[in-house]
MIBA-805911 format. One record per residue (C-alpha): x, y, z. Coordinates in steps of 0.02 Angstrom, whole numbers. Layout:
MIBA-805911
+--------+--------+--------+
|   east |  north |     up |
+--------+--------+--------+
|      X |      Y |      Z |
...
+--------+--------+--------+
END
This chain:
MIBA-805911
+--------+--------+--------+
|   east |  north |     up |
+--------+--------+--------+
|  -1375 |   -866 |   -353 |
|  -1503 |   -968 |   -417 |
|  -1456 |   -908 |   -606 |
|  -1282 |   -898 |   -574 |
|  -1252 |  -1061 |   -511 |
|  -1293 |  -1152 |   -683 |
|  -1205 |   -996 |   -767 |
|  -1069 |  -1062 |   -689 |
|  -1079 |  -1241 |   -736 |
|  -1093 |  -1213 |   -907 |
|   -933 |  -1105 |   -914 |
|   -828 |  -1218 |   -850 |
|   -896 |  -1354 |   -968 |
|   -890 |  -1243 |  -1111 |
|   -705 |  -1176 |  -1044 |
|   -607 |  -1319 |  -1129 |
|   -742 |  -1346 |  -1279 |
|   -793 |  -1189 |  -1347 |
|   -701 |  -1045 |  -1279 |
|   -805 |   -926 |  -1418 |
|   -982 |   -978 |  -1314 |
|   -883 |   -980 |  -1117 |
|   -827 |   -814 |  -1173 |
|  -1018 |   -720 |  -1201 |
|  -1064 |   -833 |  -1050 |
|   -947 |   -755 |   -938 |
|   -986 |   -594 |   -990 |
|  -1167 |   -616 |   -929 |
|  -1097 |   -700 |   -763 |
|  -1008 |   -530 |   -740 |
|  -1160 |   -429 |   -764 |
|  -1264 |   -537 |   -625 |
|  -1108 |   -543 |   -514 |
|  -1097 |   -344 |   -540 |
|  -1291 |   -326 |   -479 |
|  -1285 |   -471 |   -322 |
|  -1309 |   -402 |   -149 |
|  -1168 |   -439 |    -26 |
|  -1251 |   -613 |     23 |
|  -1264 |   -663 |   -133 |
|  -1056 |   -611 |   -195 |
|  -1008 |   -713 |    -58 |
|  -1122 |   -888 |   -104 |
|  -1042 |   -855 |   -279 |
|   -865 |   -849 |   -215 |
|   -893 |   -991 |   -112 |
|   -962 |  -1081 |   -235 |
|   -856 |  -1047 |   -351 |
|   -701 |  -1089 |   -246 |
|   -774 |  -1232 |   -195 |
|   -840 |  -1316 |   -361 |
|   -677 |  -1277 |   -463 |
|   -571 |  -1367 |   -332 |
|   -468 |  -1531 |   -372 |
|   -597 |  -1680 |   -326 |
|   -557 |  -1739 |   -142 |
|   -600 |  -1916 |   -159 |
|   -456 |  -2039 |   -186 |
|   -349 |  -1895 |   -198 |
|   -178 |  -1975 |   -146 |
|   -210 |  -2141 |   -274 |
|   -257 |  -2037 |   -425 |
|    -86 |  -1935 |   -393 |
|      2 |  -2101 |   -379 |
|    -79 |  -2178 |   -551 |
|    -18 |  -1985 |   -635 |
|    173 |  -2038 |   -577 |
|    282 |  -2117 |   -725 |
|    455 |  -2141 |   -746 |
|    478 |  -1954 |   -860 |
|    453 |  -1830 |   -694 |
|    446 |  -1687 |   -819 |
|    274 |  -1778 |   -906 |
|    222 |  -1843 |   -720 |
|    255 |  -1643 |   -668 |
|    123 |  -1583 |   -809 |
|      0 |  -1729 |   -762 |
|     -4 |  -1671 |   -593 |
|     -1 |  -1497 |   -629 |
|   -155 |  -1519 |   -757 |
|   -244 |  -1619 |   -632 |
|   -212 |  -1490 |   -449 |
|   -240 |  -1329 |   -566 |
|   -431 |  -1276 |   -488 |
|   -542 |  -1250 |   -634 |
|   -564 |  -1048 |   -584 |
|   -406 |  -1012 |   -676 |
|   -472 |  -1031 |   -834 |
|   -630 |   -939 |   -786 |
|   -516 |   -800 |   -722 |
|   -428 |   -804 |   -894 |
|   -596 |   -787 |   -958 |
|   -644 |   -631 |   -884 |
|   -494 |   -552 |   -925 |
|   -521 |   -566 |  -1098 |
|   -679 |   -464 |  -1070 |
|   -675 |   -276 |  -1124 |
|   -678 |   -225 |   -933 |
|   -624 |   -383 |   -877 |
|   -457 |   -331 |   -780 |
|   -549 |   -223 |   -692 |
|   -684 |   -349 |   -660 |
|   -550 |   -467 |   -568 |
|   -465 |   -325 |   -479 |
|   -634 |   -293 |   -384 |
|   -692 |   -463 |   -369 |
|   -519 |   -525 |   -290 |
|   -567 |   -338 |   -162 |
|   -737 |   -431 |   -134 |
|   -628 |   -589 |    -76 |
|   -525 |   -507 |     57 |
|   -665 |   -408 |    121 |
|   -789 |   -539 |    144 |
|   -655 |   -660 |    185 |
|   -691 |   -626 |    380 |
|   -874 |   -679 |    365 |
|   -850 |   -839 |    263 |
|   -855 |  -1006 |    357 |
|   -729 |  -1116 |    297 |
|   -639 |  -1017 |    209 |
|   -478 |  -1115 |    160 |
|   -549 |  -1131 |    -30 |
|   -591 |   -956 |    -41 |
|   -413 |   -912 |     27 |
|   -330 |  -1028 |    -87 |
|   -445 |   -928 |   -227 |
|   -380 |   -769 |   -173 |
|   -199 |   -830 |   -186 |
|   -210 |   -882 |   -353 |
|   -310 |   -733 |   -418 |
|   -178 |   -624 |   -330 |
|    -19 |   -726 |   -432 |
|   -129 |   -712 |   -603 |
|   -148 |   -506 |   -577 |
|     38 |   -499 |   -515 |
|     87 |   -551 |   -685 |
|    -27 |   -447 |   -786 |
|      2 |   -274 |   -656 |
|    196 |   -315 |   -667 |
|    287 |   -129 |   -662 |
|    354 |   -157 |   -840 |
|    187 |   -157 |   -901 |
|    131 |     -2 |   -801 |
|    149 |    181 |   -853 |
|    218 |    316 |   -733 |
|    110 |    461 |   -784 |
|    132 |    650 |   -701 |
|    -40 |    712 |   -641 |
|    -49 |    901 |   -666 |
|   -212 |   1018 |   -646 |
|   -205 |    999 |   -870 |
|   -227 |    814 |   -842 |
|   -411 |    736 |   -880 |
|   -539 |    809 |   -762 |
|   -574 |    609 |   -709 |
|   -405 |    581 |   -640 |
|   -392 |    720 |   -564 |
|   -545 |    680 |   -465 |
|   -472 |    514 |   -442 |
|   -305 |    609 |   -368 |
|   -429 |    687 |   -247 |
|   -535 |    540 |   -204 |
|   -389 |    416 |   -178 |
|   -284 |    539 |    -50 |
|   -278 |    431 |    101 |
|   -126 |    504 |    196 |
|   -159 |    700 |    197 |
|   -349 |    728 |    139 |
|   -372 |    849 |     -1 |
|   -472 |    981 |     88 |
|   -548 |   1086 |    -68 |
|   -502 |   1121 |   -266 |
|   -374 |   1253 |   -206 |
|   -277 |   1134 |    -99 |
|   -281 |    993 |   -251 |
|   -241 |   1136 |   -377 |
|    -86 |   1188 |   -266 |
|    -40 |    992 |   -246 |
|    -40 |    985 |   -415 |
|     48 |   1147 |   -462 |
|    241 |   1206 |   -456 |
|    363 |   1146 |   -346 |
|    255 |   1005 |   -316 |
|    226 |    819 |   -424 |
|    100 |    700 |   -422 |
|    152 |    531 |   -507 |
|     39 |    383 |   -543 |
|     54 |    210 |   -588 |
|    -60 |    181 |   -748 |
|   -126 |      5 |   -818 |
|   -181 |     19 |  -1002 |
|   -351 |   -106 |   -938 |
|   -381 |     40 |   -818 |
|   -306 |    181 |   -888 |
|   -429 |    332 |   -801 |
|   -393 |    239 |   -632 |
|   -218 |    278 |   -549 |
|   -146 |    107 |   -452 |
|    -45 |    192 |   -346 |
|     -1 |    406 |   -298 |
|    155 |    465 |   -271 |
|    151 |    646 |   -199 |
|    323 |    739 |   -206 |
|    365 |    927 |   -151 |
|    514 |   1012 |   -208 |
|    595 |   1110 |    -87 |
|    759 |   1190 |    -28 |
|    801 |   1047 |    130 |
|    707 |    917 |    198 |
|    547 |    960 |    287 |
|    506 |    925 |    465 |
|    327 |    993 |    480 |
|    176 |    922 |    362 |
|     76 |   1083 |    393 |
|    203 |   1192 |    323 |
|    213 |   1073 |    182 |
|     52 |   1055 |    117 |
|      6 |   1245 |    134 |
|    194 |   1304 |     44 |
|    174 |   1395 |   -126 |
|    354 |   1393 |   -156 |
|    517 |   1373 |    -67 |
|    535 |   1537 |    -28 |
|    360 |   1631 |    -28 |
|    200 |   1587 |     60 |
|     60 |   1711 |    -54 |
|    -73 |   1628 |   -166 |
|     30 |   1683 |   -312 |
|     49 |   1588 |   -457 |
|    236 |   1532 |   -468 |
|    272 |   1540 |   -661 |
|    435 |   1453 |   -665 |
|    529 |   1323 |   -546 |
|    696 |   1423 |   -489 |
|    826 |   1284 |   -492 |
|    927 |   1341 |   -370 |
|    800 |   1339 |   -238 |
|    753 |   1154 |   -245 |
|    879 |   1039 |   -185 |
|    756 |    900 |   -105 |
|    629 |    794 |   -152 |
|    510 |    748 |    -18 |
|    394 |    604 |    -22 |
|    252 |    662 |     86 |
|    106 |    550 |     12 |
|    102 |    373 |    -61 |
|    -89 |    276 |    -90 |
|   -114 |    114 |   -140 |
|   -301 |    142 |   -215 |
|   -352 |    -25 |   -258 |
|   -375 |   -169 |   -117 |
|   -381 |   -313 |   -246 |
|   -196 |   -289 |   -288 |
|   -158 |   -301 |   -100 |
|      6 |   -409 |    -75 |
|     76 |   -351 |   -276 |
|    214 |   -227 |   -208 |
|    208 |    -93 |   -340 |
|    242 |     69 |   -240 |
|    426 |     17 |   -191 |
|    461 |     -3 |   -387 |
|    361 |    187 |   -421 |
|    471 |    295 |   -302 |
|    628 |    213 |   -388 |
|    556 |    272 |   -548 |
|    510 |    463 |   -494 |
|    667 |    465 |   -424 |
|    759 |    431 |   -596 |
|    640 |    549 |   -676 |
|    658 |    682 |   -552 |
|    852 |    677 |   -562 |
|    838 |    691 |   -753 |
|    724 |    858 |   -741 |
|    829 |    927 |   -606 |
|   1010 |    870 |   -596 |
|   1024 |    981 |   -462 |
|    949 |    870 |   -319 |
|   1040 |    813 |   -212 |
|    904 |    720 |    -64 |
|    760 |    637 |    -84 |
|    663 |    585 |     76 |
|    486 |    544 |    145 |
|    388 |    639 |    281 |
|    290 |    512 |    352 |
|    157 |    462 |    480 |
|    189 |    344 |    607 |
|      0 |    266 |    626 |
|     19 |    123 |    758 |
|    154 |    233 |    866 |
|    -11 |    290 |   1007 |
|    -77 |    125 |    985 |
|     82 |     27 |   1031 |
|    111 |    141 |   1175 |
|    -59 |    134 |   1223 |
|    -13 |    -52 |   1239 |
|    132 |    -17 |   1342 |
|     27 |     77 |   1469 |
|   -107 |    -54 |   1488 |
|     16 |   -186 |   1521 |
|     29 |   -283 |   1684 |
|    229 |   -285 |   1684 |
|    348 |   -184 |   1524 |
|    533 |   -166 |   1535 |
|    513 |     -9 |   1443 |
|    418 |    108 |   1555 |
|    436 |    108 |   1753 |
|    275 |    129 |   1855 |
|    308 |    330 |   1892 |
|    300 |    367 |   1696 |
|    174 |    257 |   1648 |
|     49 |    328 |   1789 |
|     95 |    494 |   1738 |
|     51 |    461 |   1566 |
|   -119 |    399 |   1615 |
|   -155 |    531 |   1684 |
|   -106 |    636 |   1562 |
|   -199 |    534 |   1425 |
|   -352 |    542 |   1517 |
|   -374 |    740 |   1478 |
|   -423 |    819 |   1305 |
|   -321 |    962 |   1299 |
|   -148 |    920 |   1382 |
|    -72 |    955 |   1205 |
|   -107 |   1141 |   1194 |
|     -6 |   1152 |   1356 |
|    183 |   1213 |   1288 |
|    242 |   1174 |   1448 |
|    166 |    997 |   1455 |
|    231 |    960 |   1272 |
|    429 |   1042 |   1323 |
|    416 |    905 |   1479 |
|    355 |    769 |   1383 |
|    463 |    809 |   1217 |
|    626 |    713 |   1248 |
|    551 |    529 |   1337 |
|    421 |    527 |   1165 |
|    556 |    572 |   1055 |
|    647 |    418 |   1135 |
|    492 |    305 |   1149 |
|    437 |    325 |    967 |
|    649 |    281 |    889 |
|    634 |    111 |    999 |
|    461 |    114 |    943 |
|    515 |    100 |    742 |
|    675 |     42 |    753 |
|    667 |   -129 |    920 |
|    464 |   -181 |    892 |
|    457 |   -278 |    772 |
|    332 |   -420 |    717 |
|    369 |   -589 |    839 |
|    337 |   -698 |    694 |
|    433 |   -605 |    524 |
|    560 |   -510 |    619 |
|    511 |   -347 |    515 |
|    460 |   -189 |    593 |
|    299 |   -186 |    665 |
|    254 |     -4 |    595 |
|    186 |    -26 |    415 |
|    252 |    129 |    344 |
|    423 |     90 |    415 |
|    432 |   -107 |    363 |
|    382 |    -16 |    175 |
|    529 |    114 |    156 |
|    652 |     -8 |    240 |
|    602 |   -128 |    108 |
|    618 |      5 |    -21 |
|    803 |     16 |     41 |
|    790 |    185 |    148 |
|    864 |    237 |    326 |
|    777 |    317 |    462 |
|    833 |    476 |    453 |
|    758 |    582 |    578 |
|    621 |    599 |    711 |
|    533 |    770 |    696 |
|    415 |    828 |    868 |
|    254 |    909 |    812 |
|    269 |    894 |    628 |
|     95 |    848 |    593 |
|    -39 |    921 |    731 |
|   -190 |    874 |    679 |
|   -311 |    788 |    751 |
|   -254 |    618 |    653 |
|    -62 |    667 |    678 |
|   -117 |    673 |    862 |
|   -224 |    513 |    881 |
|    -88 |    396 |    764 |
|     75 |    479 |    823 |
|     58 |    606 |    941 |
|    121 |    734 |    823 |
|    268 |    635 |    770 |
|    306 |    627 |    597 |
|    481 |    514 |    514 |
|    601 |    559 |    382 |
|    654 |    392 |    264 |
|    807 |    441 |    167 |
|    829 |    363 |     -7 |
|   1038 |    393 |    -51 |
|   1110 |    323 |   -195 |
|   1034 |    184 |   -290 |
|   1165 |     63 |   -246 |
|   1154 |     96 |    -43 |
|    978 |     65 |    -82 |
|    975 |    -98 |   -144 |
|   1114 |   -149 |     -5 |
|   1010 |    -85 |    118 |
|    842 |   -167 |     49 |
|    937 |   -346 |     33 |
|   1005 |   -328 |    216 |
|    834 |   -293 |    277 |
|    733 |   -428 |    174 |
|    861 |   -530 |    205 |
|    911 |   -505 |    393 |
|    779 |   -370 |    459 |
|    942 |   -279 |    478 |
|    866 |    -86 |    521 |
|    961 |     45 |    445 |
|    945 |    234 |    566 |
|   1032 |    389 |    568 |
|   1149 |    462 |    692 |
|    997 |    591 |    740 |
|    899 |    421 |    788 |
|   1042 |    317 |    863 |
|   1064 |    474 |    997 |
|    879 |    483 |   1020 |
|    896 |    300 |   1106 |
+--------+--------+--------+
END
């Protein structure tokens, strides 16, 4: 910090004055910034947030002297005057060769270390405007939508593997099929970062939607189950598209929304290379369902479970094994199945109004309905611990229903189900 900290001043006096010298400065700030321990980041965020800040002092009379009769000049003054000094260092670095990058993992830094910073309302406000700057430079017109096969380079295919966050890639077989026939993998693609996939879209083509993950991630082919290499996509056994995987692999573009706009895009694409299909749906987790109903249990008074269920659900919680019981899981099928609709389609967030799931508040802001409930469609042990087996179907119809169903949920958390759901509560 101690070399950084004059680094720093000189940047921003050399920011307005000689861009040509700011620029090699910042590319040595980068370098020390790159080799700083975790203390050390977080002194330079501070003080970076902190020094680049609009003075304090006679704040509210300099604003007043800035006011003139033009409001469009007295706009600009103001403007010129509340704009913290970072933004031109942030400009800076992403002029550098690997500057995008650079500011995609710093503004990562920010949110993780945000929980250990005291004070952190500068650091915040930092964040904020870091996050607006890369919004307009990782806007999905300037992003590529590129298929990921097992041809593509060996480095994003490692990336494919690394990045899986919602099924884990178990071994090159598994990523080969993932990668193979009757399956696509779609990324989003910045040229600043163009071996490093924003976000991956995993699709299976298949002959009806899928209600069982397993099944899905160990099919060949629609019809045959051998390690057989499938030469040729039959068209007439694919008439679904089924979103079972979506990652959002870098945390310094948290709160850009780019994996709504990619689906819309794969589904144009996929509808081009095969006219013939006719659904497109996710299979996805439910991750907060045990958690909420964990909740539920431990609560001193819920109008949602009496007394007898909830004691018989501690009780059944409370062994290991209860879920290899057939019996146990035919008993328990139908008041789950009913917990987990109100689950995703009444709790909802007390302050937004959304839904409180994250994967449903996504696909109902995407524009989808929930479609179906499907018991034991992923049973492993993370399908278990998140949903206790429970996996969702989000239907995506036609692009118009979409965007009517996206604006009435933005717009009045209105929460679009099937008839399958409806009769489940």
């Amino acid at each position: 910090m101690n070399i950084v900290r004059p680094l720093l001043n000189e940047i921003f006096y050399l920011s307005s004055r000689s861009p040509i010298l700011a620029f090699k400065k910042v590319e040595t700030l980068l370098d020390q910034y790159e080799i700083s321990d975790k203390h050390n980041k977080i002194d330079i965020l501070k003080y970076i947030a902190k020094q680049s800040h609009p003075p304090e002092e006679n704040f509210i009379s300099q604003i007043q002297k800035m006011i003139s009769s033009n409001f469009v000049d007295s706009c600009e003054r103001i403007h010129l005057y509340t704009e913290p000094k970072y933004t031109e260092l942030f400009h800076l670095i992403g002029r550098q060769p690997d500057g995008v990058r650079s500011l995609v993992h710093m503004r990562a830094d920010i949110l993780e270390f945000l929980p250990e910073i005291d004070s952190p309302d500068y650091v915040k406000r930092m964040s904020t405007n870091l996050r607006d700057l890369l919004a307009t430079w990782f806007t999905t017109g300037l992003l590529e939508v590129e298929r990921v096969t097992w041809q593509s380079p060996c480095e994003i295919v490692q990336r494919i593997s690394e990045y899986e966050a919602v099924h884990p890639i178990r071994n090159w077989t598994d990523l080969k099929r993932r990668l193979g026939h009757y399956r696509r993998c779609f990324a989003y693609i910045h040229h600043m970062m163009p071996n490093d996939p924003l976000v991956i879209l995993h699709v299976a083509l298949v002959d009806n939607i899928s209600d069982s993950i397993q099944t899905l991630l160990n099919r060949v082919s629609p019809v045959s189950n051998t390690s057989e290499d499938i030469l040729h996509e039959d068209p007439s056994l694919i008439n679904s598209a089924i979103f079972y995987s979506i990652s959002s692999t870098q945390p310094g573009l948290r709160g850009i929304e780019l994996g709504n706009a990619l689906i819309k895009r794969c589904v144009r694409q996929l509808q081009v290379e095969h006219p013939e299909l006719e659904k497109f749906s996710s299979l996805s987790p439910i991750p907060d369902f045990r958690k909420w109903l964990m909740e539920e249990l431990n609560s001193s008074s819920t109008s949602i479970l009496s007394s007898e269920i909830r004691s018989w659900f501690r009780s059944l919680f409370s062994t290991s094994t209860w879920h290899l019981d057939e019996q146990i899981l035919n008993d328990i099928r139908p008041i789950l199945m009913h917990l987990c609709a109100y689950y995703l389609t009444q709790v909802k967030h007390s302050k937004t109004g959304y839904a409180r799931d994250p994967v449903t508040n996504f696909h109902l802001r995407n524009g989808a309905v929930i479609w179906r409930l499907n018991w034991l469609a992923d049973r492993s042990e993370r399908g278990w611990k998140q949903s206790l087996s429970m996996m969702v179907n989000y239907r995506y119809y036609s692009f118009d229903r979409i965007d009517r169903n996206s604006i009435d949920y933005i717009d009045k958390q209105t929460i679009q189900i099937d008839e399958q759901v409806s009769k489940l509560l």
